[in-house]
N, C-alpha and C positions, 0 to 999 in steps of 0.2 A: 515529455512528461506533462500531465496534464494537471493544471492547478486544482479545478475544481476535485481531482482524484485525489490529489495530496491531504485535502481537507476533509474528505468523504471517508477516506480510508483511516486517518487519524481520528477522526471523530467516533467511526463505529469501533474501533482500537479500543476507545477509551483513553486518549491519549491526551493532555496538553498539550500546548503546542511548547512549553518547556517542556516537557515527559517526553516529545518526538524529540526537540532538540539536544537532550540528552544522549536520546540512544543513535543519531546521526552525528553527534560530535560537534553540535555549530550553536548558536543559541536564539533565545524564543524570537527576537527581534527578525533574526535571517527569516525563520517560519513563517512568520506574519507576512513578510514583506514576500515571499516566494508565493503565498497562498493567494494576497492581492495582488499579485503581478507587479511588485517595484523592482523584485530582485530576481532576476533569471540565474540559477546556477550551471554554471560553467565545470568543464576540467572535472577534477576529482570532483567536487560538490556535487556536482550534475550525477555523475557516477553512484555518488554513495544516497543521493536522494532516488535514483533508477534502482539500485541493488534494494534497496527497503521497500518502493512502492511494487517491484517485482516479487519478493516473496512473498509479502502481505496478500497480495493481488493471487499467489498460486495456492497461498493457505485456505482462502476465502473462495477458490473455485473448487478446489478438492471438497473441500467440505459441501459445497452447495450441489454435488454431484448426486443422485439420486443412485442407491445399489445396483447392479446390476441384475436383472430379472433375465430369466431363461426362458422365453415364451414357447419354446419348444416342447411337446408334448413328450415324456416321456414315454420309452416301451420298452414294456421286460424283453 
């Protein structure tokens, strides 16, 4: 997991870092301290901070995906 991701991703969120700490179940202090690298999470923590920074991270690619264009000329 990448810190500076944890903050980049919560920040364009719109998220505190109580408002993440909320929705990961752990509180603002753990955030802070995970975000400046005092607290590496481990075990479940580790897990449920990967499960969040992974869908966030899949919503925000989908969306930045451009439609898919058909360059192929059609013919009757």
């Amino acid at each position: 997991m990448s810190l500076q991701m944890l903050r980049e991703l919560r920040l364009k969120k719109g998220l505190s870092q109580s408002g993440l700490a909320a929705i990961l179940g752990t509180t603002q202090a753990t955030i802070s301290r995970t975000e400046n690298g005092i607290h590496k999470p481990r075990g479940a923590a580790k897990a449920t901070f990967d499960r969040w920074l992974s869908s966030v991270g899949e919503v925000d690619a989908e969306a930045a995906q451009p439609p898919e264009v058909n360059s192929s000329p059609e013919h009757p």
